[in-house]
N, C-alpha and C positions, 0 to 999 in steps of 0.2 A: 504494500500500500504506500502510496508515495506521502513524504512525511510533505506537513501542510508548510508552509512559506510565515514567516512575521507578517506578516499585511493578512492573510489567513486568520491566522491563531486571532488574531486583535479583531479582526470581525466579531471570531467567533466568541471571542469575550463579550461582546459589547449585545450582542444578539443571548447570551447567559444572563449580563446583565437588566435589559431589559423586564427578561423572564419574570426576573428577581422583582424588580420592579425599584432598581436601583440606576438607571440608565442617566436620569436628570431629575434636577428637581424646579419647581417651579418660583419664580421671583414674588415680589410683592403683589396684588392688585394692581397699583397704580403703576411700578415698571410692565406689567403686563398688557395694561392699556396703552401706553404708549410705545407698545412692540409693534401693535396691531394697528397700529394710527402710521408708525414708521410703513410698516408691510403695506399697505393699501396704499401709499402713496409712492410703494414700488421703490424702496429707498435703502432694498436689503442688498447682500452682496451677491453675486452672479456665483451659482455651482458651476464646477470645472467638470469638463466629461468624464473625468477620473471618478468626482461624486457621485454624481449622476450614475454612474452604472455599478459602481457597489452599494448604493442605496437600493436599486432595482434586484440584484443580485442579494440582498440578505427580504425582501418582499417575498422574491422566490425560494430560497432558501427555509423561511418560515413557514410560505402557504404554496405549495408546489403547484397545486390546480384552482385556485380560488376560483368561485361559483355565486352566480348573482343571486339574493335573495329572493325573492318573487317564483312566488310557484306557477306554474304551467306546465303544459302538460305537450305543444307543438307550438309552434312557429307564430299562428294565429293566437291561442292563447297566452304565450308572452307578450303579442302587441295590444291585447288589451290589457292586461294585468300592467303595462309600464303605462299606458295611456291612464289608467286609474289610478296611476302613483304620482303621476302628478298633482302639489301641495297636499301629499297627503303620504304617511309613514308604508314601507311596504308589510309591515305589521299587520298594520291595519287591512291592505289589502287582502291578504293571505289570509284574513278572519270572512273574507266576503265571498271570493273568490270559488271554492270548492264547489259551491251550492250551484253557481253559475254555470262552472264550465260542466258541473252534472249533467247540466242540462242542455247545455251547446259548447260543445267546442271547436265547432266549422264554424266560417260566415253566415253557411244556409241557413243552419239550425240557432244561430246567433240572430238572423235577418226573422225566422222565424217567429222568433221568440217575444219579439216586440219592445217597443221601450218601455210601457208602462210597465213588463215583469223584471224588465232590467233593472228600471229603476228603484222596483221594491227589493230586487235581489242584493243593489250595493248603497241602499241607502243609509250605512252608517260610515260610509266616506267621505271626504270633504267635496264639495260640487256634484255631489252624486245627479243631477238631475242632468245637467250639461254633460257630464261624462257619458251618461247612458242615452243622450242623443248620439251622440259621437260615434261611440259602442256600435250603434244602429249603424247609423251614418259611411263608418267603414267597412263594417261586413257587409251592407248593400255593393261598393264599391268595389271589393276585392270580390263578390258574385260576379256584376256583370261585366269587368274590367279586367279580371285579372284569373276567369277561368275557380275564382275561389281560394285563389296563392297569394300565400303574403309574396310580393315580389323582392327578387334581392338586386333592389335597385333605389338609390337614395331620393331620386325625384320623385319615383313612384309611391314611396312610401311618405315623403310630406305631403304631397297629395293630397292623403287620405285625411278623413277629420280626424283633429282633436289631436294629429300628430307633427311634431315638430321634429329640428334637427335633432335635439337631445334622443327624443323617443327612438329615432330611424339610428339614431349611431346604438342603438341598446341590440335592435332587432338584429342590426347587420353583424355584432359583434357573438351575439351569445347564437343567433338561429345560423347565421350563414358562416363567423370564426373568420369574420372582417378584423383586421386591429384597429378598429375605431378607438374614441376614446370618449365618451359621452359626459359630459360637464355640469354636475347638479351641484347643489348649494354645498354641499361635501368638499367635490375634488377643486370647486372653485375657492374655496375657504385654503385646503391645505397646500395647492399652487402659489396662493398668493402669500401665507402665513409664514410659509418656507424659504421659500425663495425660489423655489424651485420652475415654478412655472406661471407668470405674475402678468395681470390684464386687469382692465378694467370689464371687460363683459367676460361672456361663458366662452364665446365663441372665439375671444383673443386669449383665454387661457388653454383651448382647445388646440388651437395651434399652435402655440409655444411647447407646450406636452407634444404636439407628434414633430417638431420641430429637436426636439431635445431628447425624448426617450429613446432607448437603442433598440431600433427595429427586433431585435429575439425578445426581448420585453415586450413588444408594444400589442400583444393582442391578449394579456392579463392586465395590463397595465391599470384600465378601467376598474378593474376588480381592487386590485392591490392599495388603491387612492379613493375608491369609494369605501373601503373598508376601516384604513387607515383615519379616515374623516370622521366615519361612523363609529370609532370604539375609540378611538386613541386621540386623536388630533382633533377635539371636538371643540365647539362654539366657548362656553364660558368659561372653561377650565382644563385645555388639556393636557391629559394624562404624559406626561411627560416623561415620568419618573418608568414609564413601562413602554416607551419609545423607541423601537430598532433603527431609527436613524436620529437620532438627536442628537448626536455630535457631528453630522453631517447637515444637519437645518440650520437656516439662517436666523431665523428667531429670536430676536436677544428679550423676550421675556423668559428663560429659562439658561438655567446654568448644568452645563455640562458635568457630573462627576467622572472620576477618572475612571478607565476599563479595568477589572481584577488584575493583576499579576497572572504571568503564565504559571500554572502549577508543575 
C-alpha cells in the first residue's frame, strides 16, 4: 500500500478533526456579522486551484456518492417534487409527496388527476395552490409536446410551468448525470460566505462554480455544496467547529485550530 505523502496525512487530520468537531471555532456575534457584511460585498481572498481541489477532494472523500434529498421515484417525478421545493423545505415535500405520486407518476395520470386533487394532495406546502396549477400545467405539456418525457434539454424544460433555471439544472443533473450545478439559497450562501465562488445573483454564483470547480468534481458538486449549506455552513450560526474545509475558507468570522499531530 503506498505510504500517504504530508499534504495526505494533514488532510486526513483535519477531515478527523472535523469528525471530532474540533476543526474551528466560531468568533464573536458581532466579528461574525461583519465576516458576512465583508463576504457579500465580495471583499474575501481569491482560493488558488490548489484549494479548490483539495476542498472538493476531502467532499468526496467524506461522501463518495452524495444523493439529492427529495424522493421520487422517475424523471417526471423529480421534476415535480423540485418544482414543489421551491420556498419550501424538501422535508416538507417528502411528507406530501408519497400520497401523490401513489396516485400518478406519469404526466397522463398527473394531467388526469386534476388540480383541485392536486391541490388537496400538497396543501401543506408553501404556494400549494400555484404549485398545483403548474403541476397541471407541465404534465399537460410534456403529454402533448414531449411524447410524455421529461426532455433532456435545458430550453425545453424552462419551458415548462412553474420551472426555472434552478429547477432544469436539478433534473439534468440527478435524471440525465449532466454536471450542472443548480444555485439555491444554500450553495448561494456558502459560495459567497467562503470565498469560494462569490456573485451577486444565483446565476453569477453559478458560473463562477462551473468556472472554478474541477471538471471530475463537477457532476457531485451540486450535492457536496447543497449539503454542506444544509448541515454545516448554515444561515445564523455555522457549524464550524465540525467543518472539512475550514482552514481552506475564506471567512474571517471563524478561527482556524490547528490539525492533530501525526500519530
Amino acid at each position: 500500500m503506498a505510504r500517504k505523502t504530508p499534504k495526505q496525512q494533514k488532510s486526513q487530520q483535519r477531515l478527523k478533526a472535523a469528525r471530532k468537531g474540533k476543526a474551528a471555532h466560531l468568533k464573536d456575534r458581532k466579528a461574525q456579522v461583519k465576516a458576512d457584511a465583508k463576504a457579500a460585498h465580495g471583499e474575501l481572498p481569491q482560493w488558488s486551484k490548489a484549494e479548490i481541489e483539495e476542498a472538493f477532494r476531502r467532499f468526496a472523500a467524506a461522501n463518495p456518492v452524495p444523493r439529492g434529498e427529495l424522493q421520487h421515484i422517475n424523471p417526471f417525478t423529480l421534476l415535480v417534487a423540485v418544482v414543489l421545493s421551491a420556498q419550501a423545505t424538501d422535508a416538507g415535500v417528502n411528507k406530501a409527496t408519497p400520497a401523490l405520486f401513489a396516485l400518478a407518476d406519469t404526466p397522463e395520470q398527473m394531467a388526469k388527476l386534476g388540480e383541485a386533487k392536486v391541490r388537496d394532495l400538497i396543501k401543506t406546502i408553501g404556494l400549494f395552490r400555484t404549485k398545483a396549477k403548474n403541476v397541471i400545467g407541465l404534465s399537460q405539456q410534456l403529454v402533448e409536446k414531449h411524447g410524455g418525457k421529461v426532455p433532456h434539454d435545458r430550453e425545453a424544460l424552462e419551458a415548462l410551468p412553474g420551472v426555472g433555471r434552478k429547477t432544469a439544472n436539478v433534473v439534468l443533473n440527478i435524471a440525465f448525470g449532466e454536471p450542472t450545478i443548480a444555485v439555491d439559497t444554500h450553495i448561494f450562501r456558502v459560495g459567497n460566505r467562503t470565498g469560494l465562488a462569490v456573485g451577486k445573483t444565483p446565476l453569477d454564483v453559478e458560473l463562477k462554480l462551473m468556472e472554478v470547480v474541477p471538471e471530475h468534481y463537477r457532476l457531485h458538486a451540486h450535492h457536496w455544496l447543497i449539503l454542506h449549506g444544509r448541515y454545516t455552513c448554515i444561515a445564523r450560526r455555522p457549524l464550524c467547529v465540525k467543518c472539512i474545509i475550514a482552514d481552506l475558507c475564506k471567512w474571517p468570522g471563524k478561527t482556524v485550530n490547528a490539525a492533530p499531530a501525526t500519530k
